[in-house]
N, C-alpha and C positions, 0 to 999 in steps of 0.2 A: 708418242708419249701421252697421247688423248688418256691414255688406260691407266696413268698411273694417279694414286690417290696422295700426297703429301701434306703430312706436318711442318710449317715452318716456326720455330722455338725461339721464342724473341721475353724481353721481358726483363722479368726473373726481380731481384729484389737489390741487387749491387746498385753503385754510385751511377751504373753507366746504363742502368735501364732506358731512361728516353732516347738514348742514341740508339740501343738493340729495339726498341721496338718501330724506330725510324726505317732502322737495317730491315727488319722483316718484314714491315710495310712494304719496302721498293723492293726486296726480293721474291715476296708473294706474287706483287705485280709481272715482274719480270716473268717468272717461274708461267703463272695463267697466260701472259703475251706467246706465249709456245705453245700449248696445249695442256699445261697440266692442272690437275684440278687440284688446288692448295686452299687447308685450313690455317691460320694462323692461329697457336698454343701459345698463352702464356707460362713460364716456368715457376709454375704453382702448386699446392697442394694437391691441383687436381691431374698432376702429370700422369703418377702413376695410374691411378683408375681408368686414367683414356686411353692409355695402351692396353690396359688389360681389357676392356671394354671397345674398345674404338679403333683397334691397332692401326693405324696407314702403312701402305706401301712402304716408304723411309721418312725420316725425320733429317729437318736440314737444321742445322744449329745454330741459328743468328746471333746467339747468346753474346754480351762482352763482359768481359768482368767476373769473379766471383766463382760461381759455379759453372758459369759457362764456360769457363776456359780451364779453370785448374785441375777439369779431369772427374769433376762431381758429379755432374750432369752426364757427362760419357761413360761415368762407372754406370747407372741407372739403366742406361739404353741397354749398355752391353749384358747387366744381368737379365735384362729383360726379350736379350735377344732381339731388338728393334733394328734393321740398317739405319745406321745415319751420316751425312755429309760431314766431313770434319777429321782431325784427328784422335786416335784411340788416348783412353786416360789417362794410360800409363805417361806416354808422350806430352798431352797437354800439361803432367806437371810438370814433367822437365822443361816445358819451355815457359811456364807459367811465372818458375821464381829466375829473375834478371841474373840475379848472381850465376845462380850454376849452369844456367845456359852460357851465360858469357865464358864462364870455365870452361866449359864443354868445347865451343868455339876457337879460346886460346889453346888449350890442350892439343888440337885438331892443324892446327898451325896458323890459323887465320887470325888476322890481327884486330882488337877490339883495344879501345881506350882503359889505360890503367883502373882499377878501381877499388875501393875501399867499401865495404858493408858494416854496419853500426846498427845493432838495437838501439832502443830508445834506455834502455837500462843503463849501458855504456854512461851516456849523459850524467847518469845519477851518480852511480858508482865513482868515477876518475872524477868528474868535472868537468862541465859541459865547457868552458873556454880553453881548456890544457886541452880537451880533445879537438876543438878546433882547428887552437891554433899546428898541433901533430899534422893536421889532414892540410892544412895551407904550406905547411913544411915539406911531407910528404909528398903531393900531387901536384902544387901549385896553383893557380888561378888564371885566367876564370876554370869554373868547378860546374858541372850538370849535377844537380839532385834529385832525384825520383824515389818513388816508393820499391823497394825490394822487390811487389809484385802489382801485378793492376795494368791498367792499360788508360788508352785515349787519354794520354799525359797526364792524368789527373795528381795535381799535387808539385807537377815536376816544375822546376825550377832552375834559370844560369844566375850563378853567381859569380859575380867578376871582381868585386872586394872584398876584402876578409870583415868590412864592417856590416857587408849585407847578410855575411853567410848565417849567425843567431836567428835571424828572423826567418831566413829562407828554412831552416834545418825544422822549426817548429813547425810551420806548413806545410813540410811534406809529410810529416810525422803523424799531423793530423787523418792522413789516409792509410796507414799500416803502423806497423811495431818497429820495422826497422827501415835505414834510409841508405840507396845504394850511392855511390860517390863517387862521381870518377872525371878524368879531367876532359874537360869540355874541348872540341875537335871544332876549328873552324874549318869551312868548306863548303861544298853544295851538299845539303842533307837531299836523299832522295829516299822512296820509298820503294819495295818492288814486289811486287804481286809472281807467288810460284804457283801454277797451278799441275797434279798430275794427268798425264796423258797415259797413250798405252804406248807409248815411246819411253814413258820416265817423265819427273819433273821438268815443267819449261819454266823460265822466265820471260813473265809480261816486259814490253817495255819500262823503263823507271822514269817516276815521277820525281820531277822536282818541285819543293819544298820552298816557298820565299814567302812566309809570312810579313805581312805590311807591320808589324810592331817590333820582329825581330828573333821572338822565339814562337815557337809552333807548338803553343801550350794548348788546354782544353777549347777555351772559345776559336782559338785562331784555326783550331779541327774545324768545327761545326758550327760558323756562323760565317755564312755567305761573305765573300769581299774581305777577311779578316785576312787572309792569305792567297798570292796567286802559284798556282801551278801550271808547272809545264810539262809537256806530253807529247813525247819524251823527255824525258829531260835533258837538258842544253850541257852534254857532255861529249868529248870525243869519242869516236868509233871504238878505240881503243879501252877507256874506262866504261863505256857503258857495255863493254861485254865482261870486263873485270866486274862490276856490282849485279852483274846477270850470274855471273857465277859464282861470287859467292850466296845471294840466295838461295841458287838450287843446291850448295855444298853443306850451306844452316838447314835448311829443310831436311834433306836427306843426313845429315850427321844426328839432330835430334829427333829421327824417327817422324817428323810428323808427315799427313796423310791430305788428298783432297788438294787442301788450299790453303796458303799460309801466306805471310807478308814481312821481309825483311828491312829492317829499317837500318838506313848507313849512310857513316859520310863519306865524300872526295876531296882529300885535301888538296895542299896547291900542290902537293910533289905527285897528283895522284895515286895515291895510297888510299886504298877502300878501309875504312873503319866499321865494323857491327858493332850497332849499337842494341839489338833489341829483334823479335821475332815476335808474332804473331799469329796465333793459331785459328783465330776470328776474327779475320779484318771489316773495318766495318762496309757496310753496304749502302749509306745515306746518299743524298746529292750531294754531298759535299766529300765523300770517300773518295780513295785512291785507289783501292782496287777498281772498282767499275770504272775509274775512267784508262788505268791500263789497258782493261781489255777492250772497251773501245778503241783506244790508240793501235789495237792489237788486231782492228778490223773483226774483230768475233761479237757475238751478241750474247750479252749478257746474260737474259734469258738461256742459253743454248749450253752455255757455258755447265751454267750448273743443272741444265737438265742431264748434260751428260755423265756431272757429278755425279748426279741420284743413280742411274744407270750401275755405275762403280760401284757406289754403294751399295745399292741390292745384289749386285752380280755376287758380292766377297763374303752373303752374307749363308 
């Protein structure tokens, strides 16, 4: 791998920049701990002119949020004919907007929590407490809130009263147009890192989830001691190959490519719920994926040298 030259793409301009430029700090490291010689690219003005001037070997996509995931940034590469680590555009939109993935999911037979989608116009239009109280009627309580699209929780929100939901509904609204709603799954949330081989998709072991406040919002992500995880996650033999399989089932149903990240619960009947997919998980000291694939016995470094490898090979 001494021979190959890599862009690592971190940055960019979305809410979640400081965590993608964390990600592509500890994955540049990683990547050099192997042998490979890696620049780190901000996703800037000056993206295009350094491929067409500066091309690397491949580009790895640290990106979260925004352009980096919904397929903006992969349209670019790909007109530009660059390899890079990651899923192709087409893919990262479909996994980018919660709603149609989760359709896609449902559709497919796999079980995800009810849910409801609302613009912010809705509010205007009917009357923001008649549609409330509808969605307390409808789904019942407690209720998850999250933004339609985005990531690293931002925005998202449990509601467990219908006198909280007003306040929460505004909050999440402040990060998109529309708010997705569905009813809130108690269980062990875990997380699961898929990555492909030349065998097909694996599933990493899965991470369990126990945030010390309760919910596994933006800071309980990425602020040390906010949340502890376990690795593997403290499930039976039996469901932790159930939530093995359905990551690699989300992966491969929405097309995506590389490395992706499934996010789900276990209720108490064991019943795996999807809740969400991930097409740029993040790469921080405080991510999930890196510490699967440790749990995983593999080196993280290696891991995604062998990505790049894929990459260039397809290209």
């Amino acid at each position: 791998m001494s021979d190959r030259w890599v862009a690592v793409l971190s940055g960019g301009l979305s809410h979640e920049r400081d965590v993608s430029l964390r990600s592509g700090r500890r994955l540049s490291a990683a990547l050099r701990s192997v042998g490979v010689t890696v620049d780190e690219w901000d996703a800037d003005s000056t993206l295009l002119s350094r491929l067409g001037s500066d091309r690397p070997d491949a580009v790895v996509v640290a990106l979260h949020g925004g352009e980096g995931e919904n397929g903006a940034v992969q349209s670019v590469l790909e007109m530009r004919n660059v390899p890079f680590v990651g899923t192709d555009s087409r893919s990262c939109r479909r996994a980018w907007d919660k709603p149609s993935a989760k359709a896609e999911v449902a559709g497919a037979g796999l079980t995800t929590p009810d849910w409801v989608v609302l613009p912010h116009s809705t509010f205007r239009t009917l009357g923001a407490q008649a549609v409330l109280d509808a969605l307390v009627e409808q789904l019942g309580l407690p209720l998850m809130l999250k933004p339609d699209q985005g990531g690293s929780a931002l925005g998202a929100r449990v509601v467990r009263t219908a006198e909280e939901l007003p306040a929460a509904m505004v909050g999440v609204l402040a990060y998109g147009d529309a708010v997705l709603i569905e009813r809130f799954v108690e269980g062990v949330e875990v997380a699961v890192g898929v990555i492909d081989t030349a065998d097909g998709p694996v599933a990493l072991p899965a991470v369990e989830i126990d945030p010390t406040g309760g919910v596994y919002d933006y800071a309980a992500r990425y602020t040390a001691g906010l949340t502890n995880f376990h690795t593997p996650a403290r499930l039976s033999e039996r469901d932790a190959e159930h939530v093995g399989e359905l990551a690699v089932a989300a992966h491969r149903l929405l097309g995506l490519r590389d490395v992706s990240r499934t996010d789900a619960v276990v209720d108490a009947d064991g019943q795996v719920h999807f809740l969400e997919v991930n097409v740029s998980p993040g790469l921080t000291e405080t991510s999930l994926l890196p510490m699967a694939i440790e749990a995983a016995d593999q080196s993280f470094g290696m891991v995604f040298a062998d990505l790049i490898e894929r990459a260039i090979d397809r290209a």
